[in-house]
N, CA, C and O atoms as a GROMACS GRO file, in nm:
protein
  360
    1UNK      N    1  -2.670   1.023  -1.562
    1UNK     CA    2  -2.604   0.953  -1.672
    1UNK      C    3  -2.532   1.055  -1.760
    1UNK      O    4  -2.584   1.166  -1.771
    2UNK      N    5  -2.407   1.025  -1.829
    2UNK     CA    6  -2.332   1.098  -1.867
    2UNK      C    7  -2.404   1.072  -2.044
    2UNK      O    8  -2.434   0.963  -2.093
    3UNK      N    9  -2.417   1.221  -2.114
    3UNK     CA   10  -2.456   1.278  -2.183
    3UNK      C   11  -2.366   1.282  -2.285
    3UNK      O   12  -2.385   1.209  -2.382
    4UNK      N   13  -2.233   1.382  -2.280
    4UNK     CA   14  -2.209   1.377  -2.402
    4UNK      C   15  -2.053   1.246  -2.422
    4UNK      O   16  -2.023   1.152  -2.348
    5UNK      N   17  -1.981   1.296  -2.559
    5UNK     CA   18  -1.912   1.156  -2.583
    5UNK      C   19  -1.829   1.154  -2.469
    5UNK      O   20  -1.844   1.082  -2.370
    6UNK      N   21  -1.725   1.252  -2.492
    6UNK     CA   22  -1.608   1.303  -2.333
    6UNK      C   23  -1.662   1.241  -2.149
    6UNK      O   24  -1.613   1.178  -2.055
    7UNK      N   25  -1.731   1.278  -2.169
    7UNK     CA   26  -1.839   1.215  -2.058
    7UNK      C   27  -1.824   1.015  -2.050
    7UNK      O   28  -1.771   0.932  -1.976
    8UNK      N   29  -1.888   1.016  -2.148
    8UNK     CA   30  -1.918   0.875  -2.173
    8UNK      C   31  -1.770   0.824  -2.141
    8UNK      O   32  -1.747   0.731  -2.064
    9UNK      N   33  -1.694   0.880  -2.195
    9UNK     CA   34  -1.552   0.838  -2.214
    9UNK      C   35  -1.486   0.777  -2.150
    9UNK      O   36  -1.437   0.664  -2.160
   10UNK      N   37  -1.480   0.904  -2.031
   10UNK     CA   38  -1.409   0.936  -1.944
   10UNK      C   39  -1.483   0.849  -1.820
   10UNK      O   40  -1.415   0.840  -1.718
   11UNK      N   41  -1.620   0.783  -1.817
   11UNK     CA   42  -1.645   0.702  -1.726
   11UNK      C   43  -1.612   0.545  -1.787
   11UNK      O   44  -1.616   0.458  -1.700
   12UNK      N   45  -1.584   0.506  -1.910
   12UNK     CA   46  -1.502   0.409  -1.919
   12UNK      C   47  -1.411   0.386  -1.851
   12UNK      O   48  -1.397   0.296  -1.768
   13UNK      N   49  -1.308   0.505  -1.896
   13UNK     CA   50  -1.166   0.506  -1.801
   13UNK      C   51  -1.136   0.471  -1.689
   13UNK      O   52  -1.048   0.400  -1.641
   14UNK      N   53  -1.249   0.550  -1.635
   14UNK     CA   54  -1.238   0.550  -1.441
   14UNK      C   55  -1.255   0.427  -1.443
   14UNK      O   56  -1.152   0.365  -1.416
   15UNK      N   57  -1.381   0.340  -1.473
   15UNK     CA   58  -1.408   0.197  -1.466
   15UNK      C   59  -1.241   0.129  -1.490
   15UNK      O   60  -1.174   0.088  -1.395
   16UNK      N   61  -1.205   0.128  -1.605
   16UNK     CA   62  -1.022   0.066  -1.591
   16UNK      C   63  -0.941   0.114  -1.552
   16UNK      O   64  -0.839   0.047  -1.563
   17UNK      N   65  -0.923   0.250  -1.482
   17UNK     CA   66  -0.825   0.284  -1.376
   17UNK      C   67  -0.874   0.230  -1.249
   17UNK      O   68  -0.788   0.191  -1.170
   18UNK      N   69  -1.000   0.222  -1.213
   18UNK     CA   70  -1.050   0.189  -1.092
   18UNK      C   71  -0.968   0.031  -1.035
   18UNK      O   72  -0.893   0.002  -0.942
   19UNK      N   73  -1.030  -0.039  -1.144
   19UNK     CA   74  -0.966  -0.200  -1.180
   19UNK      C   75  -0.793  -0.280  -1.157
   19UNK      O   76  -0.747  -0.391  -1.131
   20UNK      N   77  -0.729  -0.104  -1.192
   20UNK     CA   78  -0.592  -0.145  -1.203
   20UNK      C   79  -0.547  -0.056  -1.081
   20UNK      O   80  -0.437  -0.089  -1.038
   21UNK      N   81  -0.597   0.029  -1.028
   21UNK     CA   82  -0.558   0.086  -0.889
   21UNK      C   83  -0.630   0.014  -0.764
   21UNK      O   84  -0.583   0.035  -0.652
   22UNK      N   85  -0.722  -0.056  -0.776
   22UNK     CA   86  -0.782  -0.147  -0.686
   22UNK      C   87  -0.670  -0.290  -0.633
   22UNK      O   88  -0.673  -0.343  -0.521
   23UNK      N   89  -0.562  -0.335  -0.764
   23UNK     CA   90  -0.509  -0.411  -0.733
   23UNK      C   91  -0.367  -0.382  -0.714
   23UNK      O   92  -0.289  -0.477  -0.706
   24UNK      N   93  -0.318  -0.253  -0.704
   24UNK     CA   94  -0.224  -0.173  -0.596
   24UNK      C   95  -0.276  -0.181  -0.436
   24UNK      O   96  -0.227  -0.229  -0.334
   25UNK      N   97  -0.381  -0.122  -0.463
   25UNK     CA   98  -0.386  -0.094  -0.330
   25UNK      C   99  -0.447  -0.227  -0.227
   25UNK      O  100  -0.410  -0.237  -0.110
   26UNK      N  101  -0.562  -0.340  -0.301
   26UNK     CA  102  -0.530  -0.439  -0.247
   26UNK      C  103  -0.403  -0.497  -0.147
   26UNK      O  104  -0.390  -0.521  -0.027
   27UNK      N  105  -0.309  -0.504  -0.284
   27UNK     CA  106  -0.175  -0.581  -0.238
   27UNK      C  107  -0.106  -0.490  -0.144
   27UNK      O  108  -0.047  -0.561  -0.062
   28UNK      N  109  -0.086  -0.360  -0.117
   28UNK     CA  110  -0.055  -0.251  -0.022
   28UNK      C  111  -0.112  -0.320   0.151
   28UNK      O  112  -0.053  -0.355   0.254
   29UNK      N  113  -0.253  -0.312   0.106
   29UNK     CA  114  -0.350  -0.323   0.225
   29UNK      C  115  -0.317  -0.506   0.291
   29UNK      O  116  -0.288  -0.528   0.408
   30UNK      N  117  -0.333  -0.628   0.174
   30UNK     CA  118  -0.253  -0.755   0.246
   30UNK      C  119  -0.135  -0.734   0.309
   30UNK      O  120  -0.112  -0.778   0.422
   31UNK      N  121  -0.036  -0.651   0.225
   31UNK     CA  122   0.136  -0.703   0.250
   31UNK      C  123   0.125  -0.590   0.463
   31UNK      O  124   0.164  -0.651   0.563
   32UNK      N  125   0.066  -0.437   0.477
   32UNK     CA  126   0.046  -0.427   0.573
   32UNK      C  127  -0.008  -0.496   0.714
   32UNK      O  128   0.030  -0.512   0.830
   33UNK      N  129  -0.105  -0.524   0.642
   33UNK     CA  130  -0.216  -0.638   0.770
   33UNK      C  131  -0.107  -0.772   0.785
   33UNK      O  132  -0.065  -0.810   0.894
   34UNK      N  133  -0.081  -0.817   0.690
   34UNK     CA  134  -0.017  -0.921   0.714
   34UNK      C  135   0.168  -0.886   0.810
   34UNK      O  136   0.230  -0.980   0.858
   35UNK      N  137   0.210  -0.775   0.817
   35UNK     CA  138   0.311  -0.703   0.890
   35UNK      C  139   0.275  -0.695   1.035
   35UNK      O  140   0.352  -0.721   1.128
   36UNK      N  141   0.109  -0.642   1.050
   36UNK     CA  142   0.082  -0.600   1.130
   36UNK      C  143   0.069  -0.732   1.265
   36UNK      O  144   0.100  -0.717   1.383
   37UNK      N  145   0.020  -0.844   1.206
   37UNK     CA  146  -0.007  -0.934   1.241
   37UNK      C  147   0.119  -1.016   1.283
   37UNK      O  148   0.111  -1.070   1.394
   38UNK      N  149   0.199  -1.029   1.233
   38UNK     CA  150   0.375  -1.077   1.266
   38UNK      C  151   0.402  -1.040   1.374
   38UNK      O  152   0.445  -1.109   1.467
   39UNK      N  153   0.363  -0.834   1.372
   39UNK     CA  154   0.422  -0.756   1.499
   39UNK      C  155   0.339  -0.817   1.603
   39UNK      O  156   0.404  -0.851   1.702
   40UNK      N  157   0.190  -0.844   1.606
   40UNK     CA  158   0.100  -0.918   1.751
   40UNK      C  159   0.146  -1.000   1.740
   40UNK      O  160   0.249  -0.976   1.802
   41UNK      N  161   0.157  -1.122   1.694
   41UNK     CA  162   0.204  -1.263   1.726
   41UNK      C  163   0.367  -1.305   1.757
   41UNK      O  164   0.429  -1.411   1.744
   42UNK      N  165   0.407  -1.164   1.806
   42UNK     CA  166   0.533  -1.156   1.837
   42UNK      C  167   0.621  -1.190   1.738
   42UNK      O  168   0.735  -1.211   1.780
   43UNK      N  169   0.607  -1.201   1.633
   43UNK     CA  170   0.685  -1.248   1.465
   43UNK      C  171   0.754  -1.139   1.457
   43UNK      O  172   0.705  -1.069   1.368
   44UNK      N  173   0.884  -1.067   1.528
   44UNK     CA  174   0.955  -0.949   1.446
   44UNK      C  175   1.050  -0.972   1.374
   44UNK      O  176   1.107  -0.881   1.313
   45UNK      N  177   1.089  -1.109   1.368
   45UNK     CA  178   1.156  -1.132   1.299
   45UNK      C  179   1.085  -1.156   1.094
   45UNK      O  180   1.152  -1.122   0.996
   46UNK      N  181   0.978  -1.205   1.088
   46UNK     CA  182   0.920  -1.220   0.975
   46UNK      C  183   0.864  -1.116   1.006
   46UNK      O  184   0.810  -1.170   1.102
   47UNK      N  185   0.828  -1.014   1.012
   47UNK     CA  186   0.839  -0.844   1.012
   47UNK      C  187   0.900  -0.752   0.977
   47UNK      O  188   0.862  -0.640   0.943
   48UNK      N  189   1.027  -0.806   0.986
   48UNK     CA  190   1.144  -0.721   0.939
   48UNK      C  191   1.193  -0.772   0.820
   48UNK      O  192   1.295  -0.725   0.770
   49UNK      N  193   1.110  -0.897   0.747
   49UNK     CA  194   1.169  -0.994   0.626
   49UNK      C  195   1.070  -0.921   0.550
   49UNK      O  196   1.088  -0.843   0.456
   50UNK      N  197   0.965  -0.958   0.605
   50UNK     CA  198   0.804  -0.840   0.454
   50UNK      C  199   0.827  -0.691   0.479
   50UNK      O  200   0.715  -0.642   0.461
   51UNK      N  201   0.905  -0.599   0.507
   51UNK     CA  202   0.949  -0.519   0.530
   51UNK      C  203   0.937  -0.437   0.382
   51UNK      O  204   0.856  -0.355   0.338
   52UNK      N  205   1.062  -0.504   0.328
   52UNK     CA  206   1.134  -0.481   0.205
   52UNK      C  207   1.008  -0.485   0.109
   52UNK      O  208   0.980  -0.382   0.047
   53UNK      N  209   0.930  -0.602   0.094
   53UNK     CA  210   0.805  -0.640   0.030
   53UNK      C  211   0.690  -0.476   0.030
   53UNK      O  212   0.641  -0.414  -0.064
   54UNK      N  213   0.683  -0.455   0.174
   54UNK     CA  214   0.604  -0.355   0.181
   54UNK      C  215   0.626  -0.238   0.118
   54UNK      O  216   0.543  -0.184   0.045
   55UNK      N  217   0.760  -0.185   0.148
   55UNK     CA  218   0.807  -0.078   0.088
   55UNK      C  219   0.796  -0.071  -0.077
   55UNK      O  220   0.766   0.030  -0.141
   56UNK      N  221   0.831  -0.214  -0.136
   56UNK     CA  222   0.862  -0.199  -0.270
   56UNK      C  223   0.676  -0.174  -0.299
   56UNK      O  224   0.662  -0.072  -0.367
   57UNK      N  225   0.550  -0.234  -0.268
   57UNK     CA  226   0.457  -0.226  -0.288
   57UNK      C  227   0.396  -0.056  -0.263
   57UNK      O  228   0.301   0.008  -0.309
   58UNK      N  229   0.480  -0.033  -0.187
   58UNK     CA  230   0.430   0.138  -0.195
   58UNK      C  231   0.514   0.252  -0.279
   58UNK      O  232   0.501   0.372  -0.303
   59UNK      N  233   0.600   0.158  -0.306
   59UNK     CA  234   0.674   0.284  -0.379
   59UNK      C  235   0.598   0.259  -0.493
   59UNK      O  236   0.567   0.367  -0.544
   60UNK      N  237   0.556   0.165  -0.556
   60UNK     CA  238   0.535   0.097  -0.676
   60UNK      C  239   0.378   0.166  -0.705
   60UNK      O  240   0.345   0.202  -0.818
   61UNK      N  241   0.290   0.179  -0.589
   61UNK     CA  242   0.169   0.233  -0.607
   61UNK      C  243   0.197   0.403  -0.612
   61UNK      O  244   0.140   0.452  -0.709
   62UNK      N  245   0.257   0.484  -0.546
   62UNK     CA  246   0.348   0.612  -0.568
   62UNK      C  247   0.385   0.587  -0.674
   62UNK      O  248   0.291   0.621  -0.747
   63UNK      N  249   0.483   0.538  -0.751
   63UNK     CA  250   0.547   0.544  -0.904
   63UNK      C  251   0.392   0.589  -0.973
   63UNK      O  252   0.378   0.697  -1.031
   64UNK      N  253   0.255   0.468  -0.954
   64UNK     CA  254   0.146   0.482  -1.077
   64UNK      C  255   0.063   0.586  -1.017
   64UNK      O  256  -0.045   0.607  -1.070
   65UNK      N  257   0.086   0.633  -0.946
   65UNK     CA  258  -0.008   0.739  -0.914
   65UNK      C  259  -0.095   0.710  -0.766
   65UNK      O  260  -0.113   0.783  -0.669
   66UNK      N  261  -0.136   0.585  -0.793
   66UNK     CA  262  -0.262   0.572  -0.672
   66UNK      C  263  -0.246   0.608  -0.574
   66UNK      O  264  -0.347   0.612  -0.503
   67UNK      N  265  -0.119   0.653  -0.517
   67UNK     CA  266  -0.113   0.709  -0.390
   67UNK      C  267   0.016   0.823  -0.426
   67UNK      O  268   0.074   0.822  -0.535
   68UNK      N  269   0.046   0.917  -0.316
   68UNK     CA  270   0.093   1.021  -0.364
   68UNK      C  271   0.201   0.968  -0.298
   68UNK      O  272   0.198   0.884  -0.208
   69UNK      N  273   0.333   1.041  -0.365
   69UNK     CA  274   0.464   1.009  -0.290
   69UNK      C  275   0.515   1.024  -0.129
   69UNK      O  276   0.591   0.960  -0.056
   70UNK      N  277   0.436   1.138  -0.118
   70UNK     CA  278   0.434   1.170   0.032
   70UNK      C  279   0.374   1.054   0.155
   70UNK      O  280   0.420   1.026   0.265
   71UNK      N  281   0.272   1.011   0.091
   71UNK     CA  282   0.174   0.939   0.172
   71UNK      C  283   0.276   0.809   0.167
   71UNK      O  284   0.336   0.781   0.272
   72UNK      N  285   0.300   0.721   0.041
   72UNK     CA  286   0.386   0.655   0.098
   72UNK      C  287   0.506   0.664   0.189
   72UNK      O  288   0.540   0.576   0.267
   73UNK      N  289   0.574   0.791   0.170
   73UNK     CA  290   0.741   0.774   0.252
   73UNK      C  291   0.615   0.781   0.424
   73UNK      O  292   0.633   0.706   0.520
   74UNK      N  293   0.510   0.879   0.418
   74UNK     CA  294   0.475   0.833   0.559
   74UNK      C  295   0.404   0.728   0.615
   74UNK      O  296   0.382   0.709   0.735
   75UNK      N  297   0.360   0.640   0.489
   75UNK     CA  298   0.319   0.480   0.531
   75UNK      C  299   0.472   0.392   0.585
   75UNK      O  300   0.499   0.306   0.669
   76UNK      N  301   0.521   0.446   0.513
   76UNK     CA  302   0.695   0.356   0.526
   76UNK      C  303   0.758   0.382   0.645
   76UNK      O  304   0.849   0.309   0.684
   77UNK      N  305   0.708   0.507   0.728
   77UNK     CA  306   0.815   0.573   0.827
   77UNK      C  307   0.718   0.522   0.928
   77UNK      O  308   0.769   0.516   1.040
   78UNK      N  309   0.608   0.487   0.922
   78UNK     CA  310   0.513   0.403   1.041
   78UNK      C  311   0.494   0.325   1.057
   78UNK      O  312   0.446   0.295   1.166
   79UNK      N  313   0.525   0.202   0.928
   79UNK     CA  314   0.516   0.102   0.990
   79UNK      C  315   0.667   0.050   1.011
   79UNK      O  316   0.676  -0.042   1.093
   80UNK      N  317   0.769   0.087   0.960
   80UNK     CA  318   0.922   0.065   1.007
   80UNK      C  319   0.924   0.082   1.139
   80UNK      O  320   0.958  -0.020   1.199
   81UNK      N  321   0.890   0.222   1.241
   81UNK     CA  322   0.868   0.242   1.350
   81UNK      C  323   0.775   0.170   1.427
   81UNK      O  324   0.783   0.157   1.549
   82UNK      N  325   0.690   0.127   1.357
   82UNK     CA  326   0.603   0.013   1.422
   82UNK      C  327   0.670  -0.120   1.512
   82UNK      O  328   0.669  -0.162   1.628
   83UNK      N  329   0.734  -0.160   1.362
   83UNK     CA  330   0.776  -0.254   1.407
   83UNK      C  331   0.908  -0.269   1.487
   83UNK      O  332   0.939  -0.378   1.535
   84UNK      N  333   0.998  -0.140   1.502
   84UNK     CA  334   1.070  -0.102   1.560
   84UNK      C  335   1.044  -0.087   1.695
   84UNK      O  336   1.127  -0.123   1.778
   85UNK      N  337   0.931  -0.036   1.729
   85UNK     CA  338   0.913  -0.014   1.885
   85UNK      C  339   0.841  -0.115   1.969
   85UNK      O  340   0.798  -0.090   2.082
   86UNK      N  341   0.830  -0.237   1.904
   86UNK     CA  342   0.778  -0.371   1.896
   86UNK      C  343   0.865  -0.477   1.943
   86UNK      O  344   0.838  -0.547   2.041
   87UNK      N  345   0.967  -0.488   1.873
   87UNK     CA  346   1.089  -0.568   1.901
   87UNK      C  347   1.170  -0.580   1.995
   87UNK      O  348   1.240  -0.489   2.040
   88UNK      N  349   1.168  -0.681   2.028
   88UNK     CA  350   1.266  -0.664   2.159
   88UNK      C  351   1.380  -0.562   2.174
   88UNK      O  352   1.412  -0.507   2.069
   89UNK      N  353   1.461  -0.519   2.308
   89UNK     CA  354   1.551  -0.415   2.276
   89UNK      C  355   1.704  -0.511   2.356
   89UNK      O  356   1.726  -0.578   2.457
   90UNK      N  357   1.755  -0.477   2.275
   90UNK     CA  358   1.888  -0.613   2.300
   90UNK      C  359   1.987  -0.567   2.172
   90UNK      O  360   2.090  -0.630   2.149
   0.00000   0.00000   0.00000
């Protein structure tokens, strides 16, 4: 158990950063699975529509911190290619 005030404090915080980075990365983790699932059920077309959705949800968690900028451009460059090498070729 945290002892002095700074301490005390600072495990408030985490408790409401925890709260408000939990519901970044939630919505990150639906808008993916739900991509992922389009690409099996042969959906590339509504794949390539939550696309845009996905991206803006990761840049948006990158902007607040919860994830680092890097990690998103390489969440973005895998599942674009995902669904790229998925799709019919025509």
């Amino acid at each position: 158990m945290a002892i002095t005030q700074s301490a005390k404090k600072a495990i408030r915080q985490n408790k409401k950063n925890r709260v408000v980075n939990l519901i970044y990365i939630n919505n990150l983790k639906k808008l993916v699975k739900e991509a992922r699932s389009f690409v099996a059920a042969k959906k590339i077309d509504e794949a390539k529509k939550l696309l845009p959705k996905v991206f803006q949800a990761l840049d948006k968690a990158a902007k607040a911190g919860v994830i680092k900028k890097n990690t998103a451009s390489r969440k973005k460059s895998r599942i674009s290619k995902f669904i790229q090498s998925n799709s019919p070729k025509g």
